[in-house]
C-alpha positions as CSV (number, residue, x, y, z in Angstrom):
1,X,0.0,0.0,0.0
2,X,3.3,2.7,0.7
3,X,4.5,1.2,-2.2
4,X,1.7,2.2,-4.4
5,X,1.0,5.5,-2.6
6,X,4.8,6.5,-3.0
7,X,4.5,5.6,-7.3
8,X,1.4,8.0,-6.8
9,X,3.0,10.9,-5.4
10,X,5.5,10.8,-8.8
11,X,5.3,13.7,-10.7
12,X,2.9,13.3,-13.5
13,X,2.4,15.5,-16.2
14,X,-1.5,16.5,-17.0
15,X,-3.1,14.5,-19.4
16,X,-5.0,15.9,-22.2
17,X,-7.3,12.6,-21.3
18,X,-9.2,14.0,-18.8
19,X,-10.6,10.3,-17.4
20,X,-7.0,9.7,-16.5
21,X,-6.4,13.0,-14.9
22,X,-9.6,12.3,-12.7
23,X,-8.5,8.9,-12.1
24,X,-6.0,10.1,-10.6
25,X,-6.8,13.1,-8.7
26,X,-9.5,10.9,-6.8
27,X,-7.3,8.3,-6.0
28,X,-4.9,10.4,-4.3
29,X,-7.5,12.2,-2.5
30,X,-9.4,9.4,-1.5
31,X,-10.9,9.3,1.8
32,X,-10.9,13.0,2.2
33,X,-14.2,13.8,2.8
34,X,-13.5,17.8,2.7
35,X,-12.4,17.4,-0.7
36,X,-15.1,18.5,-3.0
37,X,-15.0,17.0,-7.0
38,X,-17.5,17.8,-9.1
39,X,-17.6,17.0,-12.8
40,X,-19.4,19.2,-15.2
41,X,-19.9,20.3,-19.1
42,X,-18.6,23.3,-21.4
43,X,-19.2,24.7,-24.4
44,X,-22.4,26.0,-26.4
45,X,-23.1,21.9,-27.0
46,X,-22.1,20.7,-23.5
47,X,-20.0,18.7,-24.9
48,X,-16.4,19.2,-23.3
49,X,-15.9,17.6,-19.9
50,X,-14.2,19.5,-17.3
51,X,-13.2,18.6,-13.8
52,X,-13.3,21.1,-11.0
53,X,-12.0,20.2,-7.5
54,X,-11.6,22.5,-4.3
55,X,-11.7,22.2,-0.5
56,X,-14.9,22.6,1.0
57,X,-14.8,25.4,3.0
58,X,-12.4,27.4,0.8
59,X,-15.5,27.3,-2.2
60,X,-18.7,27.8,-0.3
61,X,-22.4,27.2,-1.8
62,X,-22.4,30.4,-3.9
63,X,-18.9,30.0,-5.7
64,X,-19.7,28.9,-9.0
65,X,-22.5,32.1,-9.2
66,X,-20.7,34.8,-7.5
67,X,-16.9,34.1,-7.7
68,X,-14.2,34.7,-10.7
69,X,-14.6,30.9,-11.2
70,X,-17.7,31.5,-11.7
71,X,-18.2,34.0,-14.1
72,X,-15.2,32.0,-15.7
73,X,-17.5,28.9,-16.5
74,X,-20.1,31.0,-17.5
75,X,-18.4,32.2,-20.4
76,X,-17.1,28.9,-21.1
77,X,-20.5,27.6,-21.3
78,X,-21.1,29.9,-24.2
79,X,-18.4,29.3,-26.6
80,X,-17.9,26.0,-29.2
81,X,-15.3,23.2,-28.3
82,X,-12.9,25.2,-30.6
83,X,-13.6,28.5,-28.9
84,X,-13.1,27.3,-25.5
85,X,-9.7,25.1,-26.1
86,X,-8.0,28.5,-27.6
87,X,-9.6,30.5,-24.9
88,X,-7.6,28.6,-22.4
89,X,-4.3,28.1,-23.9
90,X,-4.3,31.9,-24.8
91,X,-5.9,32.7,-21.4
92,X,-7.9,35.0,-23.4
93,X,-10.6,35.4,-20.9
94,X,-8.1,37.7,-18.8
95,X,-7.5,35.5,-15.6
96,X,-4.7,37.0,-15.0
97,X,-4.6,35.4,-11.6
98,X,-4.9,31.9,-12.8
99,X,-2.3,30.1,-12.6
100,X,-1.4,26.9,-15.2
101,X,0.3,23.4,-13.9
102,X,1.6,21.4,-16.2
103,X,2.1,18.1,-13.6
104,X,-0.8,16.8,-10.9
105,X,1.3,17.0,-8.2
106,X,1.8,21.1,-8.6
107,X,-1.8,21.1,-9.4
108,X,-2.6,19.4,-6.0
109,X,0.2,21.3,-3.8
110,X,-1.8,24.3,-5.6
111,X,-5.3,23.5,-4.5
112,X,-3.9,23.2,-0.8
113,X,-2.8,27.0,-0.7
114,X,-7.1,27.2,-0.4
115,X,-7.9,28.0,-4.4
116,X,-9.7,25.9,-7.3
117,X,-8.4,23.7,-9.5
118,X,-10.2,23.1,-13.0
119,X,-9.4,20.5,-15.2
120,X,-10.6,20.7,-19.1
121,X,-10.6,17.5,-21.5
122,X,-7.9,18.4,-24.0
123,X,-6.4,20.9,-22.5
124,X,-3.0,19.8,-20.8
125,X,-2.7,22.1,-18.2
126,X,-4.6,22.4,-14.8
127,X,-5.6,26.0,-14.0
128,X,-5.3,27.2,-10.4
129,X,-8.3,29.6,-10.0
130,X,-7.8,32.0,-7.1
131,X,-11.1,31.7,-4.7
132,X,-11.8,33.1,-1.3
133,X,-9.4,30.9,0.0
134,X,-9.2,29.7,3.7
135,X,-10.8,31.7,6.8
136,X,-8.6,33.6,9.2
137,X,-9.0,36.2,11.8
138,X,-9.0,39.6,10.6
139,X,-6.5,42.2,12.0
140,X,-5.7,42.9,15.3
141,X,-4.7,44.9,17.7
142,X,-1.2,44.0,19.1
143,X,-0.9,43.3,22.5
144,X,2.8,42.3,23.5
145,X,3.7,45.4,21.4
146,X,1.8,48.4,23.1
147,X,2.0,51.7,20.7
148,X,1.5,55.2,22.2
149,X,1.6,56.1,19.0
150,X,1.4,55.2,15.8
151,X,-0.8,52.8,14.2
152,X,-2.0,49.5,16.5
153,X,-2.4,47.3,13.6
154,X,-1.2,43.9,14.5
155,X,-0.2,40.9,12.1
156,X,-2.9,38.1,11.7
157,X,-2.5,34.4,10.8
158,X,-2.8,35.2,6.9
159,X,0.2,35.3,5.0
160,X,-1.2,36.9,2.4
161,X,-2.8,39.4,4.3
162,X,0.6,40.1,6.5
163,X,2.7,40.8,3.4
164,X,-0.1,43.3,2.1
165,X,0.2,44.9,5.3
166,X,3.5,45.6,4.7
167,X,3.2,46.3,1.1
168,X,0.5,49.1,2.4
169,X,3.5,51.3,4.2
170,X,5.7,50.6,1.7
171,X,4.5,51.4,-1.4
172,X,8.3,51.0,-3.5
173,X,8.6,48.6,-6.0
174,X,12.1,48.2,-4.3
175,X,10.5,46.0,-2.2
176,X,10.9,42.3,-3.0
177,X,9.0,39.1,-1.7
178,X,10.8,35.9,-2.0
179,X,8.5,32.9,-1.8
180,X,9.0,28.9,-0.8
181,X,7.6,26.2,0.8
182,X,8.5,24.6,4.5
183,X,7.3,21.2,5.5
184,X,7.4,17.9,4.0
185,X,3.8,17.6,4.8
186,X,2.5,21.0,5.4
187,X,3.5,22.2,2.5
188,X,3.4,25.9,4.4
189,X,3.9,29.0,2.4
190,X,6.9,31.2,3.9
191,X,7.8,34.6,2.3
192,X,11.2,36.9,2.9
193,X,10.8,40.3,2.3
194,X,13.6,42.8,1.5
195,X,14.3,46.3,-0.3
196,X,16.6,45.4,-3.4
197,X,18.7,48.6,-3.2
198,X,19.2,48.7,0.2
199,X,19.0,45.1,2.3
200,X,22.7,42.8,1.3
201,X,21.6,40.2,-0.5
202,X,24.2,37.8,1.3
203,X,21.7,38.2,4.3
204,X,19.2,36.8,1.8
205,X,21.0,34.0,0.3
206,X,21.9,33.2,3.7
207,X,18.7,32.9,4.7
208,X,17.5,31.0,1.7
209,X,20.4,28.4,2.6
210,X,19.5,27.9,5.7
211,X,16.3,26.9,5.2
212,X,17.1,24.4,2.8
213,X,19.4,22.2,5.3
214,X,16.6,21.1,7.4
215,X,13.4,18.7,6.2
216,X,10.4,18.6,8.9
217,X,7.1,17.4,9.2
218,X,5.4,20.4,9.9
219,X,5.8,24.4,10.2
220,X,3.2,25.8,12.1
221,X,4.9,28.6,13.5
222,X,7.5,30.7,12.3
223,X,9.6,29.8,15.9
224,X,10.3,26.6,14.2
225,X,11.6,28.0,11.3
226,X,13.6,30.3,14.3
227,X,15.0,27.5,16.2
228,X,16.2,25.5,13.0
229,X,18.1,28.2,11.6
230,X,19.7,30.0,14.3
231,X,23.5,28.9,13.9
232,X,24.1,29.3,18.0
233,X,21.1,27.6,19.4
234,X,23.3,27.0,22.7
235,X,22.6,31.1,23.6
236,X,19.6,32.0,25.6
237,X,19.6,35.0,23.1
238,X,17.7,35.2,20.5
239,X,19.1,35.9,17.0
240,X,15.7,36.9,15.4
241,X,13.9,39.6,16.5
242,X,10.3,38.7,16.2
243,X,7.7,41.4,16.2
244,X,3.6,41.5,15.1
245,X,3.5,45.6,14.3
246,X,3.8,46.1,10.4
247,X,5.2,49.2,11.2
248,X,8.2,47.5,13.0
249,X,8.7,45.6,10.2
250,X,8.5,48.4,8.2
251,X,11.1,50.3,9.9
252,X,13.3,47.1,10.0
253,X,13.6,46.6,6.0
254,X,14.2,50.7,5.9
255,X,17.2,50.0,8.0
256,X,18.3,47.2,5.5
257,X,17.2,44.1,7.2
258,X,15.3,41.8,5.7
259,X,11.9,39.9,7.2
260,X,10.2,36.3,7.3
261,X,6.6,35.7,7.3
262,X,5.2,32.0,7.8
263,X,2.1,31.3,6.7
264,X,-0.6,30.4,9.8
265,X,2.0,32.7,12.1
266,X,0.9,36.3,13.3
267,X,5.2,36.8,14.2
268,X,7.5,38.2,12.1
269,X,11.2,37.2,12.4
270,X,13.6,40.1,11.3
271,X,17.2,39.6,10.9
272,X,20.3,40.1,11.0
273,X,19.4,41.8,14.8
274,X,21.4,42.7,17.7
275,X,21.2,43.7,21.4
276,X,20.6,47.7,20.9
277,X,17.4,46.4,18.5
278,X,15.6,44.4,20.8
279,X,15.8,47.7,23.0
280,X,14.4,50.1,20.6
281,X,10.8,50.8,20.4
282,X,8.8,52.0,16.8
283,X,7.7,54.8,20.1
284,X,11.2,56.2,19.8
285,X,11.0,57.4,16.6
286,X,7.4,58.6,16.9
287,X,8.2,61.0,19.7
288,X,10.7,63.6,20.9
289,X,13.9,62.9,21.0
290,X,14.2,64.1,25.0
291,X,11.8,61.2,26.0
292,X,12.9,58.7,23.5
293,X,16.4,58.7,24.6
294,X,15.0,58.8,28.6
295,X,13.2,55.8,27.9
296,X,15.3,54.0,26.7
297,X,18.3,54.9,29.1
298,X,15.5,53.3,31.6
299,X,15.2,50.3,29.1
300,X,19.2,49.3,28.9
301,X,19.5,50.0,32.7
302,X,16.2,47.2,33.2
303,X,17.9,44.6,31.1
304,X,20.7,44.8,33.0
305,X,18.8,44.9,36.5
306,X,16.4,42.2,36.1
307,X,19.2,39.9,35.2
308,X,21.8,40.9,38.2
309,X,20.1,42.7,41.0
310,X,19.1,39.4,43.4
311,X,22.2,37.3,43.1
312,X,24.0,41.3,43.9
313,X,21.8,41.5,47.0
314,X,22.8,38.1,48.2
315,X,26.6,38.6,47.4
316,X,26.7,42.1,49.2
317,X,24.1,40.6,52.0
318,X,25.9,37.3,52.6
319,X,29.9,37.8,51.8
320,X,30.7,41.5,51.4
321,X,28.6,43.8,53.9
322,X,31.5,45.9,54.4
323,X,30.7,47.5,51.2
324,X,26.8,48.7,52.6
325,X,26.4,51.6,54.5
326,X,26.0,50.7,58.2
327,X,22.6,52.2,58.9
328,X,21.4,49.8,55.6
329,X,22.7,47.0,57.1
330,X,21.3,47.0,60.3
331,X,18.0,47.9,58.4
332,X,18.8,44.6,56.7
333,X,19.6,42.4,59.0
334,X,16.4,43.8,61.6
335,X,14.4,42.7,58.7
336,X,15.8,39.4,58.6
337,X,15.3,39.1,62.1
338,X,12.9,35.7,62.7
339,X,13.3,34.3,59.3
340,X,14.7,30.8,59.3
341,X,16.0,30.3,55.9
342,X,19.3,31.7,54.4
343,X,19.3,34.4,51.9
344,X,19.6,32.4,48.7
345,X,16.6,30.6,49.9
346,X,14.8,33.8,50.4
347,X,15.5,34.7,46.7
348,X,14.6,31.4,45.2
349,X,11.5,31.0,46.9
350,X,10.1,34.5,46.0
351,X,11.4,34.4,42.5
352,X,10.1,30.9,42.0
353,X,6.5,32.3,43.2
354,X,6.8,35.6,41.0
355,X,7.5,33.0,37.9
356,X,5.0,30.5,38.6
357,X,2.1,33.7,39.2
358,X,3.6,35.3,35.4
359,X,3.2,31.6,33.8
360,X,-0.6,31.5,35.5
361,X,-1.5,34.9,34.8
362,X,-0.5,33.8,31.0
363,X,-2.4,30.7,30.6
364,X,-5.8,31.9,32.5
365,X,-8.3,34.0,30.5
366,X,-8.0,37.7,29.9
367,X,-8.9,39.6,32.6
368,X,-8.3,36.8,35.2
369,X,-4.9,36.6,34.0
370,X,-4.1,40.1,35.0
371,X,-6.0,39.9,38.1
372,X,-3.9,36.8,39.3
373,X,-1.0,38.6,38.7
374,X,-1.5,40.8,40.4
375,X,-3.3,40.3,43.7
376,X,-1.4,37.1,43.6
377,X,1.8,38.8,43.5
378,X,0.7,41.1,46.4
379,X,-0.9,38.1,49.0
380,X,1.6,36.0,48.7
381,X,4.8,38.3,49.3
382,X,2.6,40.1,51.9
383,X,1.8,36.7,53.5
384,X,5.2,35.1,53.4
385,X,7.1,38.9,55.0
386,X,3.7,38.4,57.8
387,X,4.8,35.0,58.4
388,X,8.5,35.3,58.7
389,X,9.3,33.3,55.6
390,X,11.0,35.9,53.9
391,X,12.4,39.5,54.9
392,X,10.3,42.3,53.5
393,X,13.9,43.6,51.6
394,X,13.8,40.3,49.8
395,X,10.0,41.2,48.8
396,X,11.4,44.6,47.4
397,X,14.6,43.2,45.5
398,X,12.6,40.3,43.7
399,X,9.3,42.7,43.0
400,X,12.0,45.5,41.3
401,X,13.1,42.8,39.1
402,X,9.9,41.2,37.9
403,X,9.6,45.2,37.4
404,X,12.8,45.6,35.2
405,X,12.1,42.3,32.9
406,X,8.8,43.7,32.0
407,X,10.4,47.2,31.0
408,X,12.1,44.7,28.0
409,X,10.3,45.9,24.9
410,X,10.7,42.1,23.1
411,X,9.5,39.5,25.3
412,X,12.1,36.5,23.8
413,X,14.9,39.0,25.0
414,X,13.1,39.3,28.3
415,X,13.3,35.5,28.8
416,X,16.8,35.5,28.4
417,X,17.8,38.0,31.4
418,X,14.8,35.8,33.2
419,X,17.0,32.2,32.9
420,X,20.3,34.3,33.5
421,X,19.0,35.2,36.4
422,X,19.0,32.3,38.1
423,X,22.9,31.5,37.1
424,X,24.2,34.6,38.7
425,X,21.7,33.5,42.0
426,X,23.4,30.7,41.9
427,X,27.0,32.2,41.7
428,X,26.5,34.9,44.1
429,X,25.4,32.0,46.5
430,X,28.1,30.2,46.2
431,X,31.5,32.2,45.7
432,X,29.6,36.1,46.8
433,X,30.8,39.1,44.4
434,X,33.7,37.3,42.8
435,X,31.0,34.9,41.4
436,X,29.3,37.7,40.6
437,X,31.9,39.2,38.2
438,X,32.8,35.9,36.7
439,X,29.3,35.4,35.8
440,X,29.8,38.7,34.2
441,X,32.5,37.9,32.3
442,X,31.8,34.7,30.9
443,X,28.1,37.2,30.0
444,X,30.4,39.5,28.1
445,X,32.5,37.4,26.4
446,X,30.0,35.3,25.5
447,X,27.7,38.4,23.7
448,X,31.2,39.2,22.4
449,X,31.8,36.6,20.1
450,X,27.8,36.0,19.1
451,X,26.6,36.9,15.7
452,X,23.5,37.5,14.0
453,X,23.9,36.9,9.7
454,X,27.3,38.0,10.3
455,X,26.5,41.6,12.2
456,X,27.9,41.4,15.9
457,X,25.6,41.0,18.7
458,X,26.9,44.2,20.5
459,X,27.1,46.2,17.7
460,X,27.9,49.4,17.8
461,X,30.0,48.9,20.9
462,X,31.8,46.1,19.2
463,X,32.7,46.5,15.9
464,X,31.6,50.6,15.7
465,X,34.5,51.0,13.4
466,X,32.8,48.8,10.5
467,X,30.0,51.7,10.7
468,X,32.6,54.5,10.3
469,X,31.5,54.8,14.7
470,X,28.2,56.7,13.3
471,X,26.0,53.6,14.7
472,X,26.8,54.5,17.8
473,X,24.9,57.4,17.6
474,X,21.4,56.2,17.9
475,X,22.4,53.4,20.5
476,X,21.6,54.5,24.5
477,X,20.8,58.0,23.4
478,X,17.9,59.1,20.4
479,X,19.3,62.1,18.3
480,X,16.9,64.5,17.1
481,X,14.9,62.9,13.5
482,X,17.1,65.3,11.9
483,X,20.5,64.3,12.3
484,X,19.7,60.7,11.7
485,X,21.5,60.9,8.2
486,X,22.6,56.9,7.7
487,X,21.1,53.7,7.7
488,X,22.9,51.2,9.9
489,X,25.4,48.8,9.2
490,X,22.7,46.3,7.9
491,X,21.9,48.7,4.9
492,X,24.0,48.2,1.6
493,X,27.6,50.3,1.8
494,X,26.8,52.5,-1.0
495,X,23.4,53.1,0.3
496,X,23.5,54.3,3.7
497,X,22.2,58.1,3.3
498,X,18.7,58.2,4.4
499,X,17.8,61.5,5.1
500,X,18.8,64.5,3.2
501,X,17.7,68.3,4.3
502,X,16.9,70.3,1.5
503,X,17.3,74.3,2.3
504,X,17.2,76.4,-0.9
505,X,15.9,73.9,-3.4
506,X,19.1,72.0,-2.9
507,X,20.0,68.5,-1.1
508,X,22.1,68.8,1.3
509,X,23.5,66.3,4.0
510,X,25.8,67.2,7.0
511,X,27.2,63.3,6.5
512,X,28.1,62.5,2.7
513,X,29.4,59.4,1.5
514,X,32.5,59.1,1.2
C-alpha cells in the first residue's frame, strides 16, 4: 500500500485525457471527505468535460455564481469546443490570476494554498483559480507590542494578508517578496521580504540556505523555522527579532534588514538583529527625542537589572557587607530578624512564586490573567514577609526585578535575562561578588563573540569601526529625527544616506558618502 502511494505521489504531467487526470486526482485524495469534485460540461453543446476540484470550506455554496470561477464557467459555457480550447491556452478570458500546472502533483500542492483547480478535456494544463481561500481572523490589535503612537495594527495568521500589510506602508517597487515552501507535509507557504537597493543580498542567500538544510514534518509557526536556523542555538539569546506591528517591520527593511513571514503565524522574524534592536521601540521614533532617549536609558538599565540585581543583593548581604552603608545593614539584618531560611533561599522562593504567578496569569483568560498577577503577587509576598518566611527587603529586591524584565520591549529577549537570572543567584550564592563578576565575564564574552547573519551582537560597541563609529549614535541615546542621516550597518555600503535636508531647493546632508 506505501509502495503504491509512493508511485502515486510521482510527478505526472497532465493528461490531455481528462478520465486519467480524474483517475487520478481521486485516488490520491481518497478518503478526504473535505475534498469536494465535481464533474461538469462546457461549451455551447455541453460537450467538453471538465473537472473542477476545491476544498470545501475554501469554495462555499455560492462560488460557481458569485466568484471569478464562476463568471469564468459562464463564459465557457457559451463558446464551441474550438472556442473554449483556444480561450484557455491563450488565457484569453483575462484570468490574469490563474495560474497553469503542467504536472498533478503542482496542481494538488496548488489546491492546498485554499484555491480551485479546473481540469478541461484536451487541454493539458490544470488551471489554479484563485477563490476566497481559507478563513482567518481579521486584524488585530497587538498586545505584547503596546504603541502610544502610531498605528496599532497587528499581524494576523494570513500570510497573504501580513505581506499586504507591509506592502501598504511601503509602497516601493524596491520592495521584494521571495516565496517557498517549509514542510514535508504542510507544505506551508513562507515569504522573505527585502528592499533590493538597500538590504545585502548575502543576508538573503543566507537565509534562503538555511532553510534548505533542514526537512520537517510540519511548520506551524515561524519559531520553528527560528530555532532550526539559528546557527548558535546554545545562547539563551535570540538571533531573530520577532515582532507582530507592520510598522516595525517596516522600519526594519528601511534599515536594511530583511523579514520572514510564515504562513498560519501572526510573528515576524527580522534579521540580522542585535542587542541595541531588541531595546528600541517604533515609540522612539514617533516621539521627541528628549523622552525617547529617557526611555530608553530606563530600558538598557532594566535589562541589565532584572538579570543581576538578586544574586547582587545576596553577594553584598551574605559575603561583602563591608561595602553597605551601616545604617542599611542594620536595616537589613532587623528585617531578617525571625526568618529561618538563608538568603539564597529567600531569593529562590520568592522568585520561583513571581515566575510561577507570570506563567498563571499567561495561561488563565483575559482579565483573570491580569487579576492573578497581580493580587497574587501582592498576598503572597505580603503573607510570606507576615509570616517570617521571607524578609520584606527580599519582597522589594525580587518585586523591582519582575519590574525591570517587563520594561524589555521584546518578550524573547526578556526571557533571556529571566534564565540568566538564576545562574548569577546561583554564583552569588556560592562564591559572593567574585562569582558575581565571573558570571559577568563569561556574559560579556559570551555576547562578544555571538553573531546575527554575520552583524555582531553588540554592535555598535563592538565592531563601531565597520559603521565608520556613526551607529553609535542612535544606540543608548535618540538624536533629534534630523540628524539621523545613515542607515545602519545592515543597509548596503553604497546606500547608507537616508535622510537628506533640502534648504534652498538644494539637497544637502551634513554626512556625505564618502
Amino acid at each position: 500500500m506505501q509502495e503504491k502511494k509512493e508511485k502515486l505521489l510521482e510527478d505526472k504531467e497532465v493528461s490531455k485525457d481528462i478520465e486519467q487526470n480524474i483517475a487520478w486526482w481521486k485516488q490520491l485524495f481518497s478518503d478526504c471527505a473535505d475534498i469536494k469534485m465535481r464533474e461538469m460540461y462546457l461549451g455551447k453543446q455541453m460537450d467538453v468535460k471538465a473537472f473542477l476540484s476545491y476544498i470545501e470550506i475554501t469554495g462555499g455554496k455560492d462560488m460557481l455564481q458569485e466568484s471569478a470561477l464562476g463568471k469564468m464557467l459562464s463564459r465557457l459555457k457559451e463558446m464551441s469546443s474550438e472556442e473554449l480550447g483556444s480561450a484557455l491556452q491563450k488565457n484569453a478570458l483575462g484570468m490574469s490570476d490563474a495560474t497553469p500546472f503542467s504536472t498533478l502533483l503542482d496542481a494538488a500542492n496548488g489546491m492546498l494554498t485554499g484555491d480551485s483547480i479546473l481540469f478541461v478535456d484536451g487541454f493539458d494544463q490544470a488551471l489554479k483559480i484563485p477563490d476566497k481561500g481559507y478563513p482567518g481572523m481579521s486584524l488585530q490589535e497587538t498586545e505584547s507590542e503596546k504603541a502610544l503612537r502610531g498605528s496599532n495594527e497587528g499581524f494576523g495568521t494570513s500570510i497573504k494578508q501580513n505581506t499586504a500589510l507591509i506592502r501598504k506602508r511601503l509602497r516601493s517597487v524596491n520592495l521584494k517578496v521571495t516565496e517557498c515552501k517549509c514542510g514535508r507535509q504542510s507544505n506551508t507557504n513562507v515569504d522573505i521580504l527585502y528592499m533590493e537597493n538597500i538590504t545585502r543580498y548575502a543576508v538573503v542567500e543566507e537565509m534562503q540556505e538555511r532553510l534548505r538544510q533542514f526537512e520537517i514534518d510540519g511548520v506551524q509557526d515561524s519559531g520553528v523555522i527560528e530555532q532550526l536556523t539559528e546557527t548558535q542555538w546554545f545562547s539563551p539569546f535570540p538571533q531573530f527579532q520577532t515582532t507582530r506591528r507592520p510598522d516595525r517591520a517596516v522600519m526594519a527593511l528601511l534599515e536594511g534588514r530583511a523579514v520572514l513571514l510564515s504562513d498560519h503565524s501572526p510573528e515576524a522574524l527580522i534579521f540580522p538583529t542585535d542587542y541595541n534592536s531588541f531595546i528600541k521601540t517604533t515609540d522612539d521614533y514617533y516621539t521627541r527625542w528628549e523622552i525617547a532617549t529617557f526611555t530608553r536609558a530606563l530600558r538598557y538599565v532594566a535589562s541589565v537589572l532584572s538579570m543581576i540585581l538578586p544574586g547582587l543583593y545576596l553577594a553584598m548581604t551574605n559575603f561583602h557587607t563591608q561595602l553597605l552603608p551601616t545604617k542599611l545593614l542594620l536595616s537589613f539584618a532587623a528585617a531578617r530578624q525571625g526568618v529561618p531560611f538563608p538568603g539564597v533561599v529567600e531569593i529562590l522562593l520568592m522568585e520561583l512564586s513571581f515566575e510561577l504567578l507570570r506563567e498563571a496569569g499567561v495561561r488563565l483568560p483575559g482579565a483573570m490573567g491580569n487579576t492573578i498577577g497581580i493580587v497574587g503577587g501582592l498576598i503572597i509576598g505580603q503573607a510570606a514577609v507576615d509570616a517570617n518566611i521571607v524578609s520584606p527587603m527580599v519582597v522589594i529586591v525580587v518585586a523591582f526585578t519582575a519590574l525591570c524584565s517587563f520594561a524589555i520591549p521584546n518578550e524573547d529577549f526578556a526571557t533571556a535575562f529571566r534564565l540568566l537570572k538564576f545562574a548569577f543567584i546561583g554564583l552569588a550564592a556560592a562564591l559572593g561578588f567574585y562569582g558575581f563578576l565571573l558570571g559577568i565575564l563569561v556574559l560579556l564574552i559570551h555576547l562578544a563573540q555571538l553573531e546575527s547573519f554575520g552583524i555582531p551582537y553588540l554592535m555598535p560597541v563592538v565592531g563601531a569601526e565597520l559603521s565608520g563609529y556613526k551607529d553609535a549614535q542612535d544606540t543608548l541615546m535618540r538624536p533629534p529625527m534630523w540628524s539621523l542621516h545613515r542607515r545602519p550597518i545592515y543597509a548596503k555600503r553604497n546606500n547608507r544616506i537616508r535622510l537628506r535636508i533640502k534648504k534652498q531647493g538644494k539637497n544637502t546632508n551634513t554626512d556625505r558618502e564618502k
